[in-house]
C-alpha positions in Angstrom: -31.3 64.7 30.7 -28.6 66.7 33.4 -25.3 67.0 31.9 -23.5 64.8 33.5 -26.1 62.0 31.6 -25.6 64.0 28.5 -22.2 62.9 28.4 -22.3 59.3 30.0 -25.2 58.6 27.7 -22.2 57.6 25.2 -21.3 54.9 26.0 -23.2 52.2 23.7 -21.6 48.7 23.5 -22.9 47.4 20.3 -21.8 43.4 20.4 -18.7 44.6 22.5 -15.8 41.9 23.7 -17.2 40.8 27.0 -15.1 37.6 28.5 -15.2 35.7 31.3 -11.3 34.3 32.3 -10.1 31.7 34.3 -6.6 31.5 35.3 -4.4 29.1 37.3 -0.7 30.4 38.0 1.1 31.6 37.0 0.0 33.2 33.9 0.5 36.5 32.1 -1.4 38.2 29.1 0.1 40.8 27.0 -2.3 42.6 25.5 -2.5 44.9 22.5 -6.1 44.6 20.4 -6.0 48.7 20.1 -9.3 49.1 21.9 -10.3 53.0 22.8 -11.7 51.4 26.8 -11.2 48.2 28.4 -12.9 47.8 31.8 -11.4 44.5 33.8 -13.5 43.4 36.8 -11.7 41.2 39.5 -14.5 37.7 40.3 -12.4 36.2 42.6 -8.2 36.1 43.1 -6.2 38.4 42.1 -4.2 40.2 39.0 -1.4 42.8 38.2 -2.4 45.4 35.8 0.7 46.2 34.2 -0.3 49.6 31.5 2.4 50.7 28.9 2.1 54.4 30.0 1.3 54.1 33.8 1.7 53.2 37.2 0.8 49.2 37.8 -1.9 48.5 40.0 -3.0 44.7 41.6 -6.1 44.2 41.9 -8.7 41.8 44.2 -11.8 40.6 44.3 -14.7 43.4 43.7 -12.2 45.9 42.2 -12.5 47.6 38.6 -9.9 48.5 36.6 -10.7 51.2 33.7 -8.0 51.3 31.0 -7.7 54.0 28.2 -6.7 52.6 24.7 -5.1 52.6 22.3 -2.1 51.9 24.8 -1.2 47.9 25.0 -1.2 46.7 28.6 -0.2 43.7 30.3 -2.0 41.6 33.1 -0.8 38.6 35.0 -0.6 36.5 38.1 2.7 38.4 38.9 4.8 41.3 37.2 7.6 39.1 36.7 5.3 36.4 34.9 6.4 36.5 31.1 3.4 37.2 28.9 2.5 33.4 27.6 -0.3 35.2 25.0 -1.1 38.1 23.2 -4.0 39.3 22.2 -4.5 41.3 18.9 -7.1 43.4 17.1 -9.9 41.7 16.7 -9.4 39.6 19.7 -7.1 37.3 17.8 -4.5 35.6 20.0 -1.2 34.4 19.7 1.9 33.3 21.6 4.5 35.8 21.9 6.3 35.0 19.1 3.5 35.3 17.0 1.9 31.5 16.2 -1.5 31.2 16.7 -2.5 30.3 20.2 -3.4 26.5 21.1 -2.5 26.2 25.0 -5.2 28.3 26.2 -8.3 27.1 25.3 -12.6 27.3 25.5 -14.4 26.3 28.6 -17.8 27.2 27.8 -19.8 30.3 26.8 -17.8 33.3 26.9 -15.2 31.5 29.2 -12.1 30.7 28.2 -8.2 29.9 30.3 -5.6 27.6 31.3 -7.8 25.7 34.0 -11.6 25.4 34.8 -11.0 25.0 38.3 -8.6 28.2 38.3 -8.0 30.7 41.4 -8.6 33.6 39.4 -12.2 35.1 37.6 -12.1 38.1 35.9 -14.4 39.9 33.6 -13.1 41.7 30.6 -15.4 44.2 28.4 -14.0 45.7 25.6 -15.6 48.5 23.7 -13.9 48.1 20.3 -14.5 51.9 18.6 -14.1 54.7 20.1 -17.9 56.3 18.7 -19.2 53.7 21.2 -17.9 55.9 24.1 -17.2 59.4 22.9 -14.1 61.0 22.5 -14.9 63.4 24.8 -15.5 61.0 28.2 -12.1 59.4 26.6 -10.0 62.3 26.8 -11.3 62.6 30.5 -9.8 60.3 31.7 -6.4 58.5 32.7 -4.6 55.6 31.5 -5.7 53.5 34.0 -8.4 54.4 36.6 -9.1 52.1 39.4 -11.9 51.6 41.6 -11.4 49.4 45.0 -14.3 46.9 46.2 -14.4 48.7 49.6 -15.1 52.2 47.8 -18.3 51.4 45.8 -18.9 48.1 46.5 -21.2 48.0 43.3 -22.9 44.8 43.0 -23.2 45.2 39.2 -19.7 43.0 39.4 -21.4 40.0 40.7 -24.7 40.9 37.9 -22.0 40.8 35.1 -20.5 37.6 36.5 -23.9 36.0 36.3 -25.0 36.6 33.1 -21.9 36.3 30.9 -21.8 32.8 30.7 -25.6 32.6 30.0 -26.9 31.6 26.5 -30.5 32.8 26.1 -32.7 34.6 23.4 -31.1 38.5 23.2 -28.1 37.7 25.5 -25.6 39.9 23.5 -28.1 42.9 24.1 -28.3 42.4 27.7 -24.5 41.8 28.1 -23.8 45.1 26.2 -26.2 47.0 28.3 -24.5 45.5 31.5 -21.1 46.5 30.3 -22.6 50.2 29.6 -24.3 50.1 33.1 -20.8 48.9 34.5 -18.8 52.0 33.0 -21.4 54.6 33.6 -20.8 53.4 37.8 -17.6 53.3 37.8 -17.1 56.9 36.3 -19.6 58.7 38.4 -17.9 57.0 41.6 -14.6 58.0 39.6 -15.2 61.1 39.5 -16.7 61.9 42.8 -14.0 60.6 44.7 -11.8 63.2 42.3 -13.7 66.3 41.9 -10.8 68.7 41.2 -9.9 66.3 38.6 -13.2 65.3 37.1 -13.8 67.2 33.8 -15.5 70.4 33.5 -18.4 68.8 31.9 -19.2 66.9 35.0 -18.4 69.5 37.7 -21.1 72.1 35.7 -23.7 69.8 36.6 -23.9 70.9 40.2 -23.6 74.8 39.1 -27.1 76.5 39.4 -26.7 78.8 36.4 -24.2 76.6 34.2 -25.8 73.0 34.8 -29.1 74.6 34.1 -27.6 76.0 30.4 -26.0 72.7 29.8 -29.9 70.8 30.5 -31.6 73.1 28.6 -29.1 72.2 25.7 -29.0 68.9 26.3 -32.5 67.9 26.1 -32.6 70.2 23.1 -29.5 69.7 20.7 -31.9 70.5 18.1 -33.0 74.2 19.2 -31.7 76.7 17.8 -30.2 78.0 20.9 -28.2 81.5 21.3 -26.2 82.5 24.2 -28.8 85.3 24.9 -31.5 82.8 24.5 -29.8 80.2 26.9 -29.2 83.9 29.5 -32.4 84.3 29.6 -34.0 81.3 30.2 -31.4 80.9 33.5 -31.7 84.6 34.7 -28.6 85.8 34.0 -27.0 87.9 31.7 -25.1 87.2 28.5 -21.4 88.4 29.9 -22.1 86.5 33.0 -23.1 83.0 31.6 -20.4 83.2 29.0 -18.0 84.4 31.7 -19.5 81.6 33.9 -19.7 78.6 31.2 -16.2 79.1 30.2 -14.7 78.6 33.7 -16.3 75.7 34.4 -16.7 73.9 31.0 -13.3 75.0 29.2 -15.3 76.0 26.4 -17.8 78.6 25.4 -21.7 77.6 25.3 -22.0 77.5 21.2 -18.7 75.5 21.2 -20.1 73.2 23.6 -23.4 73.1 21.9 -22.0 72.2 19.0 -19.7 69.4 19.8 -22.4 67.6 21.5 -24.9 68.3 18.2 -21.6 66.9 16.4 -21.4 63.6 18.6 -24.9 62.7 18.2 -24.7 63.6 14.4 -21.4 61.2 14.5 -23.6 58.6 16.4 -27.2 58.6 14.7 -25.5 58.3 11.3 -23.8 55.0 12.1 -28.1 53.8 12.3 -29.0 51.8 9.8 -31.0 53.6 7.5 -30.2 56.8 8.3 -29.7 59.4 6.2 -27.9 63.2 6.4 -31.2 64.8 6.2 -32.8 62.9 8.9 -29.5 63.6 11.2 -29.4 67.3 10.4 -32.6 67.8 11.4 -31.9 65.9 14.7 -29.3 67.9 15.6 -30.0 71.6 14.9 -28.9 72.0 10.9 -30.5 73.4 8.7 -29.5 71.5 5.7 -27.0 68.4 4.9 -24.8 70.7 3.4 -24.7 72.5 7.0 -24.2 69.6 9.5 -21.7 68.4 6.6 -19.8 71.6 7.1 -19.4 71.5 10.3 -18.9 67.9 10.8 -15.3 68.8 8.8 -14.5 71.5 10.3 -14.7 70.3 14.4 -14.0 66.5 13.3 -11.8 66.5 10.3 -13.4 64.2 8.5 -16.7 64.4 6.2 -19.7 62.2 7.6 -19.3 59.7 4.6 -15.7 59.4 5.5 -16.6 58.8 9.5 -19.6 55.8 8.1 -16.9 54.0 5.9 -14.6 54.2 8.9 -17.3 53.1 11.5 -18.0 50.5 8.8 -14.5 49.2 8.4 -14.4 48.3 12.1 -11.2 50.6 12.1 -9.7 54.2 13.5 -7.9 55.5 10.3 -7.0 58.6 10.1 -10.4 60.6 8.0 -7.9 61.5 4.8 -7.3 58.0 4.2 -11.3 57.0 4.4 -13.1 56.0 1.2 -16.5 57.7 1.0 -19.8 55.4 1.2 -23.1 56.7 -0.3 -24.8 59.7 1.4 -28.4 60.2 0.5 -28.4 63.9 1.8 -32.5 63.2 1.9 
C-alpha cells in the first residue's frame, strides 16, 4: 500500500445516497442534508452549482463536481431559478416552506424529477458520515472542487450512469464501490493538476526517503515502529528523516503513525462484532486501555462514545455521546 492509497483507501460508502435526477427547466434544488462529501456527476445538460461558502461553478456533460459538507449548497437550471425543494438530513425533502414534497416525484429505481423525458441527467452520491471518508482527506480539500470532462475524461461517469438504475442481487454493494472508485479518480486527477496545493500526505508519496517511511508504516500500522527503526530501514539518519518527514507531511513520523493507527482503530470498530481487544491489536496497542487512551487524547472522544455516534447515524459533538458496550476482549 503507497501512501497516497493509504489515505484514499478511506473512503467506504456503506449503502451511501446514490441518485440518478432528471430535470426539465427550470428547476432549482436547495440543498442542506449535512453530508461530510457530495460528488455530483453531469449525464447529460447542464447545472449551476451554487455552494454557501464558494465560488459557483456550471457544469456540462462529463464534469464532476466534489463538494465538502457540512455547508448547504444550491443547484439549478439557472442561478436566478428559486429553489422549488429542499433536501434535509436523511434525504428528506420538502418545499421551501417546509411541507413535505409532492411535485417531484419517482420515476423508477434510483431515479426521481420533474420529467422523464428531461434535458438534464445527473448523478448524485452522497457519503452520509464523515468515518466513511476520513477526516483527514476532508480537511484536504475545498468547498467545492471541480473536475472538467476534457481534463480526465474518466469513463467511470458513464459506468455509474449505467448501473444506478439497475435492480439485481448485491446492487447496493456495487453502487457503493462505484461511488468509492468515482472519488478516489477524481482526487488523484485533483490533485495532480494542483500539486503545490495537494496535501502533504499526497506530495510524500513521490519522495524517495519520505514515501518510503510512509509505506513501510502503512502496510504495518501494527509494528511497533520508532523513528530510528523507520531511519534505518530507508538509509538515512534519524535528524534527517525527521527533518525531512516534517517538511513534507506537516507532521512528525509518530504523529503521523498514530493518526493513521487512530483512523483505522476509528474504522474497524464500527465492524460488527468487533471488539477493543481485537482493534488494539490491529493497530499497534498494547492493551484496550492503551488504544482507549489515545483514541481520547487525538480524537476527543472515547471509542464507545465514537460507536454510539457511528450508530446514531449522527455527528454530535463526543461530550454529548452515550456510551454503548465495549467488550475490551
Amino acid at each position: 500500500m503507497d501512501s497516497v492509497l493509504g489515505m484514499l483507501d478511506g473512503p467506504r460508502a456503506r449503502g451511501a445516497f446514490l441518485l440518478r435526477t432528471v430535470m426539465n427547466p427550470p428547476w432549482s434544488l436547495r440543498i442542506q442534508d449535512e453530508a461530510p462529501l457530495t460528488l455530483v456527476a453531469m449525464v447529460a445538460g447542464g447545472a449551476h452549482v451554487l455552494p454557501d461558502h464558494a465560488v459557483p461553478a456550471e457544469l456540462g456533460p462529463g464534469d464532476v463536481a466534489i463538494l465538502r459538507g457540512p455547508d448547504a449548497y444550491t443547484i439549478a437550471d439557472d442561478p436566478r431559478t428559486a429553489p422549488q425543494a429542499v433536501i434535509h438530513p436523511g434525504q428528506r425533502c420538502t418545499t421551501v416552506d417546509g411541507a413535505e414534497l409532492l411535485g417531484i416525484s419517482s420515476l423508477g429505481v434510483r431515479t426521481w424529477g420533474n420529467d422523464p423525458a428531461g434535458s438534464t441527467v445527473m448523478l448524485t452520491g452522497t457519503y452520509q458520515l464523515p468515518h466513511e471518508v476520513g477526516r483527514q482527506l476532508l480537511a484536504a480539500l475545498p468547498p467545492l472542487a471541480l473536475l472538467r470532462r476534457a481534463d480526465w475524461d474518466e469513463p467511470l461517469v458513464g459506468l455509474v450512469a449505467r448501473e444506478v438504475t439497475a435492480d439485481r442481487p448485491g446492487q447496493e454493494v456495487v453502487l457503493d464501490r462505484l461511488l468509492d472508485l468515482l472519488l478516489v479518480a477524481g482526487l488523484r486527477r485533483w490533485f495532480d493538476r494542483r500539486a503545490g496545493e495537494a496535501p502533504g500526505w499526497y506530495r510524500a508519496g513521490g519522495d524517495p526517503v519520505v514515501g518510503r517511511a510512509v509505506r513501510l508504516m502503512e502496510n504495518s500500522l501494527a509494528h511497533p515502529w520508532t523513528v530510528a527503526s523507520l531511519a534505518a530501514t530507508v538509509g538515512v539518519s534519524r535528524a534527517a528523516l525527521a527533518r525531512r518527514f516534517t517538511e513534507l507531511v506537516a507532521q512528525p513520523p509518530m504523529a503521523f503513525l498514530t493518526q493513521r493507527r487512530l483512523e483505522l482503530a476509528a474504522d474497524l470498530l464500527l465492524e460488527p462484532g468487533s471488539t477493543l481487544g481485537a482493534v488494539a491489536r490491529q493497530t499497534g496497542y498494547a492493551t484496550p486501555f492503551a488504544l482507549s487512551a489515545a483514541f481520547r487524547r487525538v480524537r476527543g472522544e472515547t471509542p464507545q462514545q465514537h460507536r454510539a455516534r457511528a450508530r446514531r447515524g449522527t455527528d454530535v459533538p463526543a461530550d454529548i455521546a452515550a456510551a454503548v458496550p465495549l467488550t475490551p476482549r
